[in-house]
C-alpha positions as CSV (number, residue, x, y, z in Angstrom):
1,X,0.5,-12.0,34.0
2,X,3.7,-11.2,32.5
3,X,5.8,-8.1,32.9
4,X,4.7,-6.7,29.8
5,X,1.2,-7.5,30.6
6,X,1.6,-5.8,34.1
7,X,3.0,-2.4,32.5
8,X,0.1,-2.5,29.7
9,X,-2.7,-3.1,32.7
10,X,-0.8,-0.2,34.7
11,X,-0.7,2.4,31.6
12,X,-4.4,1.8,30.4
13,X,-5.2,2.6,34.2
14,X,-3.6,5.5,34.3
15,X,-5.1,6.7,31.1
16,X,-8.6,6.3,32.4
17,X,-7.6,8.1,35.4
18,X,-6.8,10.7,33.4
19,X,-9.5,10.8,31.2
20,X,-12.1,11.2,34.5
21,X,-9.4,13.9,36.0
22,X,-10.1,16.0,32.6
23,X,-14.0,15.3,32.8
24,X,-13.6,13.3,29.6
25,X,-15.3,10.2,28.5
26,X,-13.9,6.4,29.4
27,X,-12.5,5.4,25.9
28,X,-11.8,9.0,24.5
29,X,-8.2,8.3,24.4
30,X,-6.4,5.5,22.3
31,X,-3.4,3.6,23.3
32,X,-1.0,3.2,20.5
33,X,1.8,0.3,22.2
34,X,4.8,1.3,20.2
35,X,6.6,-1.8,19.2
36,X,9.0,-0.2,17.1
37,X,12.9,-2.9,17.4
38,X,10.5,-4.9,19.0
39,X,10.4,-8.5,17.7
40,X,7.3,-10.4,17.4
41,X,7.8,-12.4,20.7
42,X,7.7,-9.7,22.7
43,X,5.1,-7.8,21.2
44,X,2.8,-11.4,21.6
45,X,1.9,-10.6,25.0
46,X,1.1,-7.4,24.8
47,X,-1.3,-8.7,22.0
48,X,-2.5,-11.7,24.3
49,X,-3.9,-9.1,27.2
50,X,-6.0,-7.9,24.4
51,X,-3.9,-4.7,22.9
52,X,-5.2,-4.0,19.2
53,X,-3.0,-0.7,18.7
54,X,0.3,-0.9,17.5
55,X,2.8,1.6,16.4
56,X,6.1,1.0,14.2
57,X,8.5,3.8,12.9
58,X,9.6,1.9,10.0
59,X,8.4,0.7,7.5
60,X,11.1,-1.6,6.5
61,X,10.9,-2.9,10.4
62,X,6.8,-3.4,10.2
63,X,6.9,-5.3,6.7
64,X,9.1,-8.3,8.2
65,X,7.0,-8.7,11.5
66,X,3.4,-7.6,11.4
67,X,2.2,-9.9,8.5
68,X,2.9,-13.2,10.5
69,X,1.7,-11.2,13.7
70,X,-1.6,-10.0,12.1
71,X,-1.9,-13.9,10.3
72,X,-3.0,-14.4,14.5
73,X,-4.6,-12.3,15.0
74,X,-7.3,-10.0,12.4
75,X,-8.0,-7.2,13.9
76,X,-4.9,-5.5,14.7
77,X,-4.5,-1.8,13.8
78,X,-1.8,-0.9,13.0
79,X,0.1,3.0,12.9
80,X,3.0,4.5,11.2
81,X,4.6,6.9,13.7
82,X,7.6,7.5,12.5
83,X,9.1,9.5,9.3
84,X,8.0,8.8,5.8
85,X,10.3,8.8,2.7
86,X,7.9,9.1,-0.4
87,X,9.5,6.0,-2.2
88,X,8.3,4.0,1.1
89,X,4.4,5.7,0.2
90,X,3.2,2.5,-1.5
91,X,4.4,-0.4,1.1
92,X,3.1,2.3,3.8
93,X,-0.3,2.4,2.6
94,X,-0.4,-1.2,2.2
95,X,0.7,-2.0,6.1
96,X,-0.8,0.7,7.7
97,X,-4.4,1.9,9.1
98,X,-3.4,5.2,10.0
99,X,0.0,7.1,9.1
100,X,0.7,9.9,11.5
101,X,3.4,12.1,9.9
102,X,2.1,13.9,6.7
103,X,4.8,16.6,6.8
104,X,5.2,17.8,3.3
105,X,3.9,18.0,-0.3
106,X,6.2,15.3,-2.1
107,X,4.5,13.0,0.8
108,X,0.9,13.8,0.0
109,X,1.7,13.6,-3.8
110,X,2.8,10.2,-3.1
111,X,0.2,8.6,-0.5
112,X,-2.5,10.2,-3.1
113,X,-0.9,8.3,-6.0
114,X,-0.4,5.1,-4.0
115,X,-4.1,5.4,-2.3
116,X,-5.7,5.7,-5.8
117,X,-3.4,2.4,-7.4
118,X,-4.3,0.4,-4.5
119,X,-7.9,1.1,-3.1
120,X,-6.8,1.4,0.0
121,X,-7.1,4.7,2.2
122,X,-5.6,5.0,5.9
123,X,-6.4,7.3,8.1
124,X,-4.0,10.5,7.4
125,X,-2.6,12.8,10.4
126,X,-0.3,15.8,9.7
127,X,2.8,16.2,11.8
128,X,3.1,19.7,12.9
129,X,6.3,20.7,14.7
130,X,5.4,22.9,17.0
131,X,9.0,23.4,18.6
132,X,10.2,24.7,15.5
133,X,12.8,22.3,15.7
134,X,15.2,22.4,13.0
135,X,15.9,18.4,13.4
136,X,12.9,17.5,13.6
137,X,10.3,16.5,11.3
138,X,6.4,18.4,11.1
139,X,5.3,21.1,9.3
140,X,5.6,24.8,10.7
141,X,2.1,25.6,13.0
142,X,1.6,28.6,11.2
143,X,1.6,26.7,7.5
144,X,-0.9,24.2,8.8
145,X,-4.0,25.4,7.8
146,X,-2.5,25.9,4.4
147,X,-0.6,22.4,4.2
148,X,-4.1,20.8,4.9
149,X,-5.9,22.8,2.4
150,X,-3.3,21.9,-0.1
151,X,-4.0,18.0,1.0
152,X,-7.4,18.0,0.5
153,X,-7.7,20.7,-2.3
154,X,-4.9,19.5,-4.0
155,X,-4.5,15.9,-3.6
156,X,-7.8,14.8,-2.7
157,X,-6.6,13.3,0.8
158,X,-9.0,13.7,3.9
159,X,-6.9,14.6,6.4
160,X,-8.5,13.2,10.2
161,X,-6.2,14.7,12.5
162,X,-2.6,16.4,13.9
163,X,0.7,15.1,15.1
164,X,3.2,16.5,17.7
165,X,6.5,15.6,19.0
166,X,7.1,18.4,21.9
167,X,10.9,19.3,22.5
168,X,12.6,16.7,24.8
169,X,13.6,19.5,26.7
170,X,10.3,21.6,27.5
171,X,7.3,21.4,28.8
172,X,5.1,19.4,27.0
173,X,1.9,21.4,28.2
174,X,1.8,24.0,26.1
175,X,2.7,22.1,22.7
176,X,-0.2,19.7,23.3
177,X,-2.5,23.3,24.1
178,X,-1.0,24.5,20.6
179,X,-1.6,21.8,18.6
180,X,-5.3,21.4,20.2
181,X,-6.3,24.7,19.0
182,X,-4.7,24.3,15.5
183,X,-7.1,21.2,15.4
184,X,-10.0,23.5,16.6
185,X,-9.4,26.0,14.1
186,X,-9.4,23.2,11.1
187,X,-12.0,21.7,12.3
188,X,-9.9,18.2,12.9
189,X,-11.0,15.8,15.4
190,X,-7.7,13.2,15.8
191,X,-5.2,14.4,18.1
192,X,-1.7,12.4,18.7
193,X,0.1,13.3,21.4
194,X,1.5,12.4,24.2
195,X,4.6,9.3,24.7
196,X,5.5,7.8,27.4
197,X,7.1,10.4,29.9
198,X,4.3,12.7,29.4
199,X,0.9,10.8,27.8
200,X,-1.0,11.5,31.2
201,X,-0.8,15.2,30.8
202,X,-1.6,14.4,26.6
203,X,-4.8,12.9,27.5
204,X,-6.0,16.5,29.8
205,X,-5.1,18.0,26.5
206,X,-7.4,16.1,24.1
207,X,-5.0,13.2,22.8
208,X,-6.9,11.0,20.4
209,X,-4.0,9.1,20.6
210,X,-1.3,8.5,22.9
211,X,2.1,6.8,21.9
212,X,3.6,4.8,24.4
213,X,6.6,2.2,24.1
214,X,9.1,1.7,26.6
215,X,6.9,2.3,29.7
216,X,5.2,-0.9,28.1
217,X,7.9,-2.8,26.1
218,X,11.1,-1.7,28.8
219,X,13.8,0.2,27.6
220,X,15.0,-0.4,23.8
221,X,18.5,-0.8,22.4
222,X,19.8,3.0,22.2
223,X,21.5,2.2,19.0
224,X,18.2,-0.1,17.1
């Protein structure tokens, strides 16, 4: 095994640890690998030990890798995870299976425009930033309920799940408790939480999804 394939083996073992430590069922939780200024050679490995979940920030980035990479091999899934400009909406929803950061009107005009053209529908999670972080990108927790309304009511999207980014600098337990209940309250059964520094504790919460890149990949050019 390679390095890469060593750190993959390692991280899905800890998640099933911590999936039986929270008396949740083998499986429960999905690893996203997030390949994001990764380029396709060293994301081939990972794909070789038998990783189907991928995650890319950009879109720009995704559209000049994945094609060849998914050419391969058919049955990757692949996530957007990073921040969506609504003039990206149509090459998102042709790339991706599942786009985690709904965050705003002018986003869900655009996917629901794009979906419609194309016939294609990925699986929609809203970003909720529950730091109330001004730099950050998510909707306010207490406009949630009314931002997926709006989605479904409004736009006609179906939205499956929520999105956190907890503050660098706190605790991550309570955010992933937050956005947990928000889900409860809506009725919303994808939750993604959870990165590499704190995707263990993620998975006691209820992560859906966990997205995890360096602790797989190795440390990533500060400045890509």
């Amino acid at each position: 095994m390679t390095d890469v394939q060593t750190r993959l083996a390692d991280i899905r073992h800890r998640i099933a640890r911590a999936e039986k430590t929270a008396d949740r069922p083998e499986g429960a939780t999905r690893l996203v690998a997030v390949s994001k200024t990764f380029a396709g050679d060293d994301i081939r490995p990972v794909i070789a030990a038998g990783q189907r979940i991928f995650g890319e920030n950009r879109v720009q980035e995704a559209k000049a890798k994945w094609p060849e990479l998914r050419a391969e091999t058919s049955d990757i899934e692949l996530h957007l995870i990073g921040p969506l400009q609504s003039n990206k909406a149509r090459e998102a929803v042709e790339l991706f299976d599942v786009i985690h950061t709904v965050d705003r009107e002018k986003i869900a005009a655009a996917l629901a425009e794009e979906m419609a053209r194309l016939g294609k529908r990925p699986k929609l999670l809203v970003q909720v930033n529950t730091g109330l972080e001004p730099q950050k990108a998510g909707i306010d927790p207490r406009e949630a309920a009314a931002f997926v309304a709006a989605c479904k009511d409004t736009y006609g999207l179906t939205i499956a799940g929520l999105m956190c980014i907890p503050p660098a600098e706190e605790s991550p337990g309570p955010h992933f408790a937050l956005l947990a209940q928000i889900a409860r309250d809506l009725g919303l059964a994808e939750l993604s939480m959870g990165m590499s520094a704190d995707f263990e504790t993620a998975v006691g919460f209820g992560a859906s999804y966990v997205r995890v890149g360096s602790a797989i990949f190795g440390h990533r050019d500060p400045a890509a």
